[in-house]
N, C-alpha and C positions, 0 to 999 in steps of 0.2 A: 826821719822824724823832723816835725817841722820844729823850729827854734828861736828863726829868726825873726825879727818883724821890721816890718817897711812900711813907711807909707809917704803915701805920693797924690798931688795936687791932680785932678781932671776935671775936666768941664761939664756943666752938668748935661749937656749932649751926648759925651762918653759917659757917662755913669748909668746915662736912662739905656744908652747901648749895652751896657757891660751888663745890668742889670735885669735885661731882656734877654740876653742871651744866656746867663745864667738859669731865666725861671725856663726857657725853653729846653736847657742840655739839662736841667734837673741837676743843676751844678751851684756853686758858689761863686763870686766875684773874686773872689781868691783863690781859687781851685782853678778860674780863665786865665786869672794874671799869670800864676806858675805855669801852665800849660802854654801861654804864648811864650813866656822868657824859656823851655824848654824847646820850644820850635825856633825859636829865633839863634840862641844860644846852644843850645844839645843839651838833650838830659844823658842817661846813662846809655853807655856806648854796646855795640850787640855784645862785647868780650864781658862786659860789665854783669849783664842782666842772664849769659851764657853760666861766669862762673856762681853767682847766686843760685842758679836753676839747679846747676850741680852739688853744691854745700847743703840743699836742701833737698836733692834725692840723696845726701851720703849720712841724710841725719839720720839719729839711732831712738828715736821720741815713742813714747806709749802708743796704743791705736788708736786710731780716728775714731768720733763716733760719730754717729750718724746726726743730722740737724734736729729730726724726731727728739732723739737721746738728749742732747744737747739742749732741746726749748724744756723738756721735761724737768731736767735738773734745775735749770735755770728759774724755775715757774715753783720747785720747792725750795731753794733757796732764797726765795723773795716771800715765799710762807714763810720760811721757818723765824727771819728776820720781823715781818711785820707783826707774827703772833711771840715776839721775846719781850718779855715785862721790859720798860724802859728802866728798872731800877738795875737791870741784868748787864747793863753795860757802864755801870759805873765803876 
């Protein structure tokens, strides 16, 4: 989870850089910045992303449903909200 915040001086050469290569990866400029301090520094190590992989094939969770499922519910839930009298959630 992200928490922290930084921020940092560049030149506007780097920015029109950083900002090019964001609209071509279909990324953010802050999604490049973490991404390089992870290449530079290391993100999470194979034993890392290994015991993750594992704690969530050991989970015991409801079943999946399918994305169909999933847009369906999603698509009444966003009814049932827009058609509630606004006095209904006072």
């Amino acid at each position: 989870m992200l928490s922290e915040r930084l921020q940092i001086l560049v030149t506007p050469e780097q920015r029109r850089r950083l900002e090019a290569e964001a609209r071509s990866k279909g990324s953010s400029v802050g999604g490049l910045v973490r991404e390089a301090i992870d290449a530079r520094f290391g993100g999470f190590s194979r034993a890392d992303r290994m015991r993750a992989a594992e704690e969530i094939v050991g989970m015991n969770g409801g079943r999946a449903l399918p994305p169909e499922e999933l847009n369906r519910l999603a698509e009444e839930e966003a009814e049932r909200l827009t058609s509630t009298p606004a006095s209904a959630d006072r």
